[in-house]
Every structure is written in C-alpha cells, then in structure tokens.
C-alpha positions as CSV (number, residue, x, y, z in Angstrom):
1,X,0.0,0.0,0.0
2,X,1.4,3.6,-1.2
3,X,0.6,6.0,2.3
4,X,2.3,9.6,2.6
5,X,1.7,9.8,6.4
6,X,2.4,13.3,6.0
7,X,0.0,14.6,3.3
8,X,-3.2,11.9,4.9
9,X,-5.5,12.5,7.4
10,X,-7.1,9.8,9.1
11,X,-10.8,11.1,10.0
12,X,-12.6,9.8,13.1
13,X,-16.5,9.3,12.0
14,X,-19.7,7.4,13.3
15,X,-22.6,6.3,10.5
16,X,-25.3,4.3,10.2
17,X,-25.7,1.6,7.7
18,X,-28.7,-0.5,7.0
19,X,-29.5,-3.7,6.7
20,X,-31.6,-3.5,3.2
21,X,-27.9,-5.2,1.2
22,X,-25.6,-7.5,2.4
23,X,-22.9,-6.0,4.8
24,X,-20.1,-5.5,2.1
25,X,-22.8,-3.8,0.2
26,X,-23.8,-1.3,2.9
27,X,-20.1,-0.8,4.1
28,X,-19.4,0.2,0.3
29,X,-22.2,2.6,0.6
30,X,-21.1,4.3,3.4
31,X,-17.3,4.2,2.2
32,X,-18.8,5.9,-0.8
33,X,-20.6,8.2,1.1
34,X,-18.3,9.5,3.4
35,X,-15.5,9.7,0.4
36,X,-13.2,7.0,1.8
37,X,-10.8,4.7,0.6
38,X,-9.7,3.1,3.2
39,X,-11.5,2.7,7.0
40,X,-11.1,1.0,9.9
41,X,-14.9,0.3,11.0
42,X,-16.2,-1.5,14.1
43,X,-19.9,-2.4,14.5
44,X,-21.6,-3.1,18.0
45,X,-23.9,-5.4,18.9
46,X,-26.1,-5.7,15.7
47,X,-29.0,-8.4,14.8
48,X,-27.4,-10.2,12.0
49,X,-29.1,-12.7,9.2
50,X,-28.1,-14.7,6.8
51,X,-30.9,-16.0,4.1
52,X,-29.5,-18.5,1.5
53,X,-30.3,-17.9,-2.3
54,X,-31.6,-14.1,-1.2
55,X,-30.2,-12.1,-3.8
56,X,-27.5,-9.0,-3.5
57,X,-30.6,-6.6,-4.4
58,X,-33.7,-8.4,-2.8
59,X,-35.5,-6.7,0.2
60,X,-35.0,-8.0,3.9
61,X,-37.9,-10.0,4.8
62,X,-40.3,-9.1,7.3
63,X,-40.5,-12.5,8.2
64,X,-37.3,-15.2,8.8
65,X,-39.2,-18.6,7.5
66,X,-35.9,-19.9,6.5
67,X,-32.2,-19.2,7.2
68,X,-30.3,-18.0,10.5
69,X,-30.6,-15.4,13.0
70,X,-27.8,-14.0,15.1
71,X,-26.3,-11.1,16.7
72,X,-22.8,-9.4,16.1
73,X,-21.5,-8.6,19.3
74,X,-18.8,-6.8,17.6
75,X,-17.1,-7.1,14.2
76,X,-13.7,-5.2,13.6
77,X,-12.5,-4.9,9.6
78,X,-10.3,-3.1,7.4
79,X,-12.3,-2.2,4.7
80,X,-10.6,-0.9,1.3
81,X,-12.3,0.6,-1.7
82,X,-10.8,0.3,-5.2
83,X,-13.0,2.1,-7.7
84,X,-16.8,0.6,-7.1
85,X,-15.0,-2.7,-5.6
86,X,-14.8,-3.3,-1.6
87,X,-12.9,-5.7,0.1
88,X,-12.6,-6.3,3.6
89,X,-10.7,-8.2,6.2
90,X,-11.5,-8.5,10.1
91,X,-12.7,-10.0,12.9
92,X,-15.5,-10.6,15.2
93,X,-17.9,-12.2,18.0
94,X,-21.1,-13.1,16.8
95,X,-23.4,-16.1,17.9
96,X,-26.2,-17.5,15.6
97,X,-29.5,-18.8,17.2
98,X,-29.0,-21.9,15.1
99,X,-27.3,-24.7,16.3
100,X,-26.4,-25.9,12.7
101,X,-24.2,-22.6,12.3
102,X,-23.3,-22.0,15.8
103,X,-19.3,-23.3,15.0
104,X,-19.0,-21.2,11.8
105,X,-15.8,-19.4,12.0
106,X,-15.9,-16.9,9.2
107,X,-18.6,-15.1,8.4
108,X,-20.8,-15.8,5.2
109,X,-20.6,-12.5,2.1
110,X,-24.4,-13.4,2.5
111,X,-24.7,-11.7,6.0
112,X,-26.9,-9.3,6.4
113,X,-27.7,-6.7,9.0
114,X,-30.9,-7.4,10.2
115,X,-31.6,-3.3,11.0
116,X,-29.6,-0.4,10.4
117,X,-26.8,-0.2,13.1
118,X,-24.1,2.3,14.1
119,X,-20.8,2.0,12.4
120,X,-17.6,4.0,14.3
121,X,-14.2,3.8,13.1
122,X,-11.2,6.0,11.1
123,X,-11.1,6.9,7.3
124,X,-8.4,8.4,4.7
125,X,-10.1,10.3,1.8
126,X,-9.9,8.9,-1.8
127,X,-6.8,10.5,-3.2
128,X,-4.1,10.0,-0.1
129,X,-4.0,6.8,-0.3
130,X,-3.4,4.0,-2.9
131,X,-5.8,0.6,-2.1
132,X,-4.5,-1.2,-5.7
133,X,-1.8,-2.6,-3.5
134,X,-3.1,-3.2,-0.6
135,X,-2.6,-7.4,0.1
136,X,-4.9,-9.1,0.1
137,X,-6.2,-12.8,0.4
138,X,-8.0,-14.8,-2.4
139,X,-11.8,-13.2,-0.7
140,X,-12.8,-10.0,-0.7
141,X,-14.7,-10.8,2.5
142,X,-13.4,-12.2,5.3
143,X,-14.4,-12.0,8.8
144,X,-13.0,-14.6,10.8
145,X,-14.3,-15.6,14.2
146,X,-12.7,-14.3,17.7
C-alpha cells in the first residue's frame, strides 16, 4: 500500500448503515458516502441474518421462515475501496440462534444486518491513499471468528 503519512489525514466518523444489502454492500455505501478509501470500521452489537439464495438486491424479509438469525457482538475490519470494488478483512464475535451454524468461523458474504446499526471507526479520503496494493487474500470478504 502507497501511504504519505504526512500529506493523509485519518478522519474519526460514526454512521449508520442498514441492513436492506448485504454487509459488504452497505459498508461500500457508506465508504462511498463518506469519500473514503480506506477505513477502519467497528460495528456493535447488531441483529445479523443470513438468508440463503436471497439475492445481492432483494428486500429484507419481514419475516425469517428460513435461514439463520444472530447477533454481532462486535465485528472489527479493514475495509478498502478500489474504484466501485470493496474488500474487507476482520474480525468478530457473533453467535447464531442456530445450532447448525453455531461453529462457523468466518462469516458468510451473504450476511446481512438485520436493521440499520451504528458504524464508528477512522477513514483516509480517496486520493491519499493507494488501495491497488493493498494485500490481500483470495476473498474480498473475510471475517474470521474471535
């Protein structure tokens, strides 16, 4: 990664993001919103969901008559935004209400927030910093499990 200490500024900030898109989605959002390429984010105890075969774009259900319920305690990530593409690496305590999925260690791309929640963390500006060489693994999401 390409950083000139000197010339960023690393912005404290607090947002909410909702739960309508899947997390890397509304993390994107706000990344575009708040002019950032790269952040540090931390979310807060946050009712989380994950519905297979819902797509990317589909509304959050009113209803959960399949798939799993949970809550993030907390979920710490580096997020990075390249253009429109987000990728993200972190990691968190969360607990499904769903035995099946109780021992997952990373956290699906599928998660969803399951209502808006409060996002705090630090962000440079696009332009001061350089995310095309920022290393990353094979995902572009990955939360691992505390």
């Amino acid at each position: 990664m390409t950083l000139d200490i000197k010339n960023t500024d690393a912005l404290p900030f607090e947002d909410i993001i909702d739960g309508y898109f899947p997390l890397q989605e509304s993390l994107r959002q706000m990344m575009v919103r708040k002019g950032f390429a790269l952040a540090s984010v931390t979310i807060f105890h946050a009712p989380i969901m994950n519905i297979p075969g819902l797509a990317p774009d589909a509304p959050v259900p009113l209803r959960l008559v399949h798939g799993t319920a949970g809550i993030a305690d907390r979920l710490d990530m580096i997020i990075a935004l390249d253009g429109r593409e987000l990728r993200l690496v972190g990691y968190g305590k969360w607990r499904w209400h769903c035995d099946a999925a109780a021992t997952e260690n990373v956290l699906s791309p599928r998660t969803r927030l399951a209502e808006p929640a409060i996002v705090q963390g630090m962000g440079i500006a696009c332009g001061n910093v350089s995310t095309g060489q920022f290393s990353w693994q094979d995902s572009d999401f990955l939360v691992h499990r505390k």
